[in-house]
N, C-alpha and C positions, 0 to 999 in steps of 0.2 A: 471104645468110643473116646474122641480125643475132648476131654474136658474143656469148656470155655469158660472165661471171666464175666458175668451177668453183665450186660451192655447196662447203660445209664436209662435208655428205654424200657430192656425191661424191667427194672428197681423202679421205676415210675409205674407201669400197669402190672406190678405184682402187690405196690403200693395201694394201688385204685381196689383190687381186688378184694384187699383187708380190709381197707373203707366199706365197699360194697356187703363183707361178710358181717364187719361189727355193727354197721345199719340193721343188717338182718336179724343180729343178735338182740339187738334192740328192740324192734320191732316185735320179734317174739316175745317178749318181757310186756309186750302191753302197749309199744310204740310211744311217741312224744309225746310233750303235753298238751300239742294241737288236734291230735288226734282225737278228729269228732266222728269219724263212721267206725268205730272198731265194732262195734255191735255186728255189722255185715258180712263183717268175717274173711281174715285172708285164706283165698285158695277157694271162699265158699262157691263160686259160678263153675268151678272148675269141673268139667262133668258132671255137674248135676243142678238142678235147679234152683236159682237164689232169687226170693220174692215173688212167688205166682199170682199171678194177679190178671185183671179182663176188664180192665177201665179201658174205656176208648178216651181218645181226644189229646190234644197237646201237641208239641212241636219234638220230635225227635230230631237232635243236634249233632249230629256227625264232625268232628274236626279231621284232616289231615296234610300231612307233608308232600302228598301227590297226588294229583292226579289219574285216573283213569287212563292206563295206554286206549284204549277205547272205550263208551257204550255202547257202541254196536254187538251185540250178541256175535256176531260171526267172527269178531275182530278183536277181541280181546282175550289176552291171557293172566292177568293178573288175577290172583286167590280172590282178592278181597273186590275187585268189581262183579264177577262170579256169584257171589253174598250176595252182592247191592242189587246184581239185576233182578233177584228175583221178586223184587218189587214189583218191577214192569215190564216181565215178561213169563212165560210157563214155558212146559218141555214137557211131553208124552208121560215121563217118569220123573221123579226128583228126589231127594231125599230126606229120608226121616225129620221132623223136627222136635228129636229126642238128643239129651246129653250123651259126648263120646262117642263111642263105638255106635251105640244105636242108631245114632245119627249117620252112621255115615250106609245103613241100609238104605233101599230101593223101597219107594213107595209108588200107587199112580198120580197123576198130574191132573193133565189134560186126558189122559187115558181110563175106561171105565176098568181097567185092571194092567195087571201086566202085562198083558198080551198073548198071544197063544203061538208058540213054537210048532215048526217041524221039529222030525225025529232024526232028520239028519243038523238040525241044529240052523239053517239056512235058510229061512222064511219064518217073518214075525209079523203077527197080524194085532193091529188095535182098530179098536172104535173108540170113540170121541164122545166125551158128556155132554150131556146138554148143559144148553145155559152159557156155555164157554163166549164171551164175546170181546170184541174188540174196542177201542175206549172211543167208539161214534157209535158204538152197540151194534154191528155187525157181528153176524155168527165168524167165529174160526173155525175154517174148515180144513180139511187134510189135506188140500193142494196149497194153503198158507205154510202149513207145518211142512210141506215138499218143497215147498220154493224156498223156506228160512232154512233146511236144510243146503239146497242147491248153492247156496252163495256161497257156500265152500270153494267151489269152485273155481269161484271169480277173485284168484289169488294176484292177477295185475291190479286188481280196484281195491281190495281188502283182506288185503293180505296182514299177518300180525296173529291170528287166532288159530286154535287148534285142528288139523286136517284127519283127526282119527276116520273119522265118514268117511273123508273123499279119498281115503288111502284103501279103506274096508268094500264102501262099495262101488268101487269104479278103478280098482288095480292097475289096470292097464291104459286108463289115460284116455277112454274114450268119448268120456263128457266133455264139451266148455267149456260148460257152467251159462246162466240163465242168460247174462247179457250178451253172447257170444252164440245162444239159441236159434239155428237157422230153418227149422222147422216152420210148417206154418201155424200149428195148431200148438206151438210150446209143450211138448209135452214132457220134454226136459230130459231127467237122468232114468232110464230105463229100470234102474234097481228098485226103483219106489213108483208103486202103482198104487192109485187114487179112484177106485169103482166107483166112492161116491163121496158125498162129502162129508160124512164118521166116519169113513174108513182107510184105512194104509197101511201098505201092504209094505216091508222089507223085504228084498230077495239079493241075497248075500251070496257073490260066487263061491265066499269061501266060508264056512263055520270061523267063528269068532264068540268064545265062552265071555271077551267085553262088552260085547254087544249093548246090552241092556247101560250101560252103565256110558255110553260116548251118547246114549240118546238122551242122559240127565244133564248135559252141559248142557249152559246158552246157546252151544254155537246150533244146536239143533231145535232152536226158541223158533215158535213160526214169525217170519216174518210176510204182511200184507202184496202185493208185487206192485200196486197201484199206491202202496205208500214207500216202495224203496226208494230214497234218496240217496242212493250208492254210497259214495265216498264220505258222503256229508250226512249220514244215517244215526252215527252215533250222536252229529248234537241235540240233534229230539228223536230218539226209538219210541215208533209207534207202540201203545201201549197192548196187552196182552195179561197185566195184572192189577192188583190192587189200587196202584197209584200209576199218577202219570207225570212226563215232563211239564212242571208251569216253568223254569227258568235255566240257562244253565250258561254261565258265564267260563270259558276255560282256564284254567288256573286258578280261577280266585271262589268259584260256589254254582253249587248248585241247588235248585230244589223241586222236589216231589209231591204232588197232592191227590186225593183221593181220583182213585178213576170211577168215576159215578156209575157207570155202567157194568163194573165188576161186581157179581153177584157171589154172595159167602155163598151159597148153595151148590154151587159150580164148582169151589175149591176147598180140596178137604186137607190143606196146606198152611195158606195165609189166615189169618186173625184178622190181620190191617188193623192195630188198634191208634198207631197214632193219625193224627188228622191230617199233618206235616211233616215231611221228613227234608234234613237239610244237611247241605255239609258243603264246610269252610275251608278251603283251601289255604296254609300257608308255607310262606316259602323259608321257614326257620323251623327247625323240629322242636328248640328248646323254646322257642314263642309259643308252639301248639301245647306245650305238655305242660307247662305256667296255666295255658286257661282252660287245659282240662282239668286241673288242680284245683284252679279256683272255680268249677263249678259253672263255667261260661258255654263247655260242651259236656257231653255225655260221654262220648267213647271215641275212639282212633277207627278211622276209617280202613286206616293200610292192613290196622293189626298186625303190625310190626314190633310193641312193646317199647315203650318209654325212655328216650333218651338218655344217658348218663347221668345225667343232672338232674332229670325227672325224676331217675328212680331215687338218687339222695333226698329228694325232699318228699316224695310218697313215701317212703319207707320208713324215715324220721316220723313223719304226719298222719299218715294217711293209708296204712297198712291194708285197712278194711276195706280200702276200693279194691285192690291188685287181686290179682289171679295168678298162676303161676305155673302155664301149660307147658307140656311139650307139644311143640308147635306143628309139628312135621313135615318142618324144612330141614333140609342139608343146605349149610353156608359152607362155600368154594368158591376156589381159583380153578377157571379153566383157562385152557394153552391153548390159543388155534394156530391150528398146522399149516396156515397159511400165512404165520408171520415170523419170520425165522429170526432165531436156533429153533423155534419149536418145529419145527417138520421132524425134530431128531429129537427119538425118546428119550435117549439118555441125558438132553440138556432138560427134559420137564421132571426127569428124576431129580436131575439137580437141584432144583425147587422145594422139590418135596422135601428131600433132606436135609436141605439148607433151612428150612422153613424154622422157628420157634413154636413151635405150635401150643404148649404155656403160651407164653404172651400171645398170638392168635384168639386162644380161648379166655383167655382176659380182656382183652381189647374189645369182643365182645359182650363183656360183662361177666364175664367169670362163669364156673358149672350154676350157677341159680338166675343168670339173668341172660346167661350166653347157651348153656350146653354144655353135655359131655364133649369130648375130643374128639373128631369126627376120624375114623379110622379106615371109611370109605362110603360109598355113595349110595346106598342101600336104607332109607328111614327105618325106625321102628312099628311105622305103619300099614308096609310092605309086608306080606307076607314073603320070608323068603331070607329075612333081614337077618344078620350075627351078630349083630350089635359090634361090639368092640370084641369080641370074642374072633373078628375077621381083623387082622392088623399088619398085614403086608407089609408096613413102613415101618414097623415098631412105634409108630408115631403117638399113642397111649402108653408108651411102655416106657423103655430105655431110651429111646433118642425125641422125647416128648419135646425138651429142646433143640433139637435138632440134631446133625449129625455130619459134624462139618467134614471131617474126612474120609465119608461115602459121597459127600455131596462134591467133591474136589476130583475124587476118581472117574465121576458120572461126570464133568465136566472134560477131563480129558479123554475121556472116551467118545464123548460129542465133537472134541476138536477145539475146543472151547478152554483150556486148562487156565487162562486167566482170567477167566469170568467174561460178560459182553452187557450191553446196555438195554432196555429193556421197556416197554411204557406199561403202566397200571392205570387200566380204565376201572372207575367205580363212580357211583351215582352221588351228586353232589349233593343232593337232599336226603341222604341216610346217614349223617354222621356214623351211626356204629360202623355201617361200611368201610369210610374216611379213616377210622381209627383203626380197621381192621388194615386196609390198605398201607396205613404208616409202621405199624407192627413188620409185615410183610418186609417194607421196601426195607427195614432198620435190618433185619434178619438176614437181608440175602447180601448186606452191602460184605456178611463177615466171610462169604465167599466168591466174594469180587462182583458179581452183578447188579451192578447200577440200575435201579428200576425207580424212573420218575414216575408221577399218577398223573393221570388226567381225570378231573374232576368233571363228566357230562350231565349234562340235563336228563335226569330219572324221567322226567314224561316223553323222552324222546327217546326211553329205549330202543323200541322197535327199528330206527331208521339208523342209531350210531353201532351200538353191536352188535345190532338184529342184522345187521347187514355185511357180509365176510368183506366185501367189496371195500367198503369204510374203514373197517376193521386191519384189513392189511393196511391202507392207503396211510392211517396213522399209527402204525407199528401198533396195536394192542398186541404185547404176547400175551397179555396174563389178563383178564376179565374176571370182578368178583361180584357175585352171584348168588340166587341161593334158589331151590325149588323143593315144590312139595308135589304130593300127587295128583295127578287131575283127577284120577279115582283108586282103590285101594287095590292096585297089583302091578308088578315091576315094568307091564305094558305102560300104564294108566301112571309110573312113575317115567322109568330111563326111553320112553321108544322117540319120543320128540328128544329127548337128550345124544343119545347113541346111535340110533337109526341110520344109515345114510341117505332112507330116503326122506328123511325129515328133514333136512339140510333146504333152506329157503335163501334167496337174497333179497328179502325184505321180512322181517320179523323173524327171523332166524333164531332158535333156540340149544341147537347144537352147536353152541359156542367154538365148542375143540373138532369141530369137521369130520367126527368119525367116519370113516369109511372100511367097517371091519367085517369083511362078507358073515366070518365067524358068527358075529355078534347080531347080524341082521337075520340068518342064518336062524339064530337060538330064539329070535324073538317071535317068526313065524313059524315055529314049533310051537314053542310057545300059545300062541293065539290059536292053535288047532288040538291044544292040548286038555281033553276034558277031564283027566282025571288032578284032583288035589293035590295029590302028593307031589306026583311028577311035576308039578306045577313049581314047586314050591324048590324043585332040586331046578328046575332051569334058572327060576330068578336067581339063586346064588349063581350058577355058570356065568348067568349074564356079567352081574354084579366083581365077579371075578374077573373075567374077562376084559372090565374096563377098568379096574386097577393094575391091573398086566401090562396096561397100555399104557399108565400114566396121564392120562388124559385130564386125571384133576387133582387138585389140592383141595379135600375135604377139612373145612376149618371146626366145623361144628356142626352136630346134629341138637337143632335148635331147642332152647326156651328161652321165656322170657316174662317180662314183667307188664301185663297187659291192666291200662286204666277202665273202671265202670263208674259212671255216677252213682250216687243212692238214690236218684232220680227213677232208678229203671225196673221195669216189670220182666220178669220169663227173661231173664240173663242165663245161658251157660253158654259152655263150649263146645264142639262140635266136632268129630273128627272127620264130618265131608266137607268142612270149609278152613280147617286150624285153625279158629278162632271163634267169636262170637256168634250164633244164629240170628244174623239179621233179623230176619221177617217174621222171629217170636217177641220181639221186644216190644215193650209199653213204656208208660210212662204213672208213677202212682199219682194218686188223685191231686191235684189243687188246694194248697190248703184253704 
């Protein structure tokens, strides 16, 4: 490896990271002298339960730095609106509202059990609880839950959300979807039959061991057909839970109040203890984490973990709010293959080597506030995962700061031997991004690739990178990103990642355009594969197979520094949302 002289960049976030570590140091010692919650304990919510409590009433205060890509159950993919909906909305199944791992098990919902399988794996049957109603107090019945299913379908009107259903049962493309319904009698997608209304039926052409687990998203939340307002659904979703829309301004707040008609007998889930639930949009991260400090909100909406600056003054102060999770996100750079040099692997190799990935993992907040080194694209979450113990790149090892003259050879193998120019999309409202982005571009200028950033608007992801069209139109080669799993297997993590047939031109989530029969190949074994083990040997092929390819720059396999008021009741973490369990939380009494 050819030795480099430390850039002035990174002597500045090796700098930051010292700070960050003797804050820590500190902290541990007992924190500053403003420190008024230590009593609550750092780390204390972290998997496990801090402050149990069953006060109803008050105003639960939500602050964040974005926005919702949608409310719409059908239409969103973001972690943290996932949380949020299930204030006002249910699913057949959901899960746990236990710390950690617990959590992230399958419980019933809307359903008086799990359901009852065939034996060939292919047919799932529920009934429906009584009492379940809708927020004018109308029953939910199992052709609500068929129709809020159905809008899968309707990927010209609402598009953006997860298509696991519409790929599972309807393979071959012969639905749709509701609004495109020319039937007389609507009877819709043939896989789901509705006898009556507690009942529905799944009939799956093919066995799928994720089954259970794509019917606890939203996107499978029933929706009413007489209250779809299509495209304009998420600014008031008809409710299905606890609370419901009183207000919701975009960008700047929203807020939630009891759905009167929701009955605790119905749901063996929600609590619903506050009266109000709210949250305040702004458009500065280091403004939001100032008045989550000062006590003005209670927690981070995005559960993205406290900007640079935050964490210097929570860490000095305020120890006892922080938590200190692995997140179970992978933070990446992916390459689409439709904006060139990247068509050629060997120029996104060049990236990778050229990368400083030190500074990367600093820019992030260093291993306590950022992550280990991310060595490829597989969480610890995942069953299936090496940890760092998988390192293809050396990129944890030896060439942690990179490896400029591997990354010089892969350039002149691409054609490329004097570097080329390059644009860096990242979201303008996540600084760590921004910092992340600046790290990058400083990194690659040392083997000639000019890579400017463009800064887009985070609530518009869906229509700037979700869309390949855009995406080429303004040179993105490099898009930075990060994902966790929609449920806990390499399916349920890489298939909307890697897939080719996930490949969308509107809310687009396979960034780098896979199209690797191999790898689509491994996935649909995969999904037919009932034994454990075997399971657990495809998600590494997979996992392999898309490092092979180069398709990403894993920066970090995430943590971070996540804020709680002492305001808060039934606070932990959660490993089916990586973050907070919403819809356990209270608020302690009044004094």
């Amino acid at each position: 490896m050819t030795t480099q002289r430390t850039s002035g960049r990174r002597k500045q976030a090796l700098a930051a990271a010292a700070v960050v570590a003797g804050l820590l140091t500190t902290a541990a010692c007992g924190g500053g002298s403003g420190d008024k919650t230590s009593a609550a304990g750092y780390d204390a919510a972290n998997n496990k339960v801090l402050n149990a409590g069953s006060t109803k009433g008050g105003t639960l205060k939500f602050a964040a730095a974005q926005d919702g890509d949608s409310w719409d159950t059908t239409r969103s993919y973001y972690g943290f609106a996932w949380n949020f909906m299930r204030y006002y909305s249910r699913q057949l199944v959901t899960y746990k509202t236990e710390p950690g791992k617990a959590g992230a098990a399958l419980q019933p919902d809307l359903a008086t059990d799990m359901g009852k399988v065939s034996a060939d794996g292919r047919t799932y049957t529920f009934g429906l609880r009584d009492g379940i109603t809708w927020e004018d107090g109308k029953p939910i019945t199992s052709q609500d839950v068929k129709y809020g299913i159905e809008r899968q379908w309707a990927q010209d009107v609402l598009s953006g959300g997860p298509v696991y259903l519409k790929d599972i049962l309807d393979p071959d493309g012969e639905y749709h979807g509701p609004y495109q319904d020319e039937s007389a009698d609507k009877l819709g997608l043939k896989a789901i039959e509705t006898p009556d209304d507690k009942t529905i039926v799944f009939r799956l052409p093919q066995a799928n061991s994720d089954f259970p687990q794509m019917l606890a998203m939203p996107s499978a939340s029933p929706v009413r057909r007489d209250k779809d307002t299509r495209s304009k659904y998420g600014l008031s979703p008809f409710s299905s839970g606890p609370y419901r829309f009183d207000s919701y301004d975009p960008g700047k707040g929203l807020e939630l109040v009891r759905n009167t008609q929701w009955k605790q007998a119905s749901d063996p889930v929600r609590k619903a203890y506050p009266d109000t639930i709210s949250v305040k949009f702004f458009s500065n991260a280091n403004d939001l984490d100032q008045r989550l400090i000062a006590g003005d909100y209670d927690l981070d909406l995005n559960q993205s973990g406290l900007s640079p600056q935050g964490r210097q003054t929570a860490l000095k102060q305020h120890k006892g709010n922080l938590d200190n999770p692995i997140s179970g996100y992978v933070r990446y750079a992916a390459f689409p293959k439709n904006v060139k040099p990247f068509d050629n692997e060997h120029c996104r190799k060049a990236v990778i080597h050229g990368a400083d990935h030190l500074s990367l993992q600093t820019a992030r907040g260093g291993p306590v506030a950022g992550g280990d080194i991310g060595t490829n694209m597989l969480p610890a979450s995942v069953p299936g995962t090496e940890g760092q113990t998988y390192d293809p790149f050396g990129t944890a090892g030896a060439d942690k700061s990179g490896n400029i003259a591997k990354a010089k050879e892969e350039l002149a193998a691409c054609g490329k031997p004097n570097g080329f120019g390059t644009t860096i999309a990242v979201r303008n409202n996540r600084p760590v991004e921004v910092a992340t982005a600046q790290s990058l571009q400083a990194s690659l200028k040392r083997i000639g690739i000019d890579a400017q950033i463009d800064q887009y608007d985070g609530s518009q992801t869906s229509g700037i990178v979700g869309s390949p069209t855009n995406v080429e139109k303004n040179g993105y080669g490099i898009i930075i990103d990060g994902w966790a799993a929609d449920f806990p297997s390499v399916q349920g993590f890489g298939r909307p990642l890697w897939d080719s047939k996930y490949i969308l031109q509107s809310g687009n989530v396979n960034y780098a355009l896979i199209e690797d029969k191999a790898i689509d190949d491994l996935f649909d074994a995969y999904a037919k594969e009932p034994d454990e083990a075997a399971k657990v040997r495809i998600a590494k092929e997979i996992n392999h197979k898309v490092m092979e390819g180069a398709y990403y720059l894993p920066f970090t396999h995430e943590k971070y520094l996540n804020w709680r008021s002492g305001r808060l009741t039934n606070v932990y973490m959660t490993d089916a949302y990586n973050g907070y369990d919403f819809v356990s939380l209270g608020l302690k009494p009044s004094k």
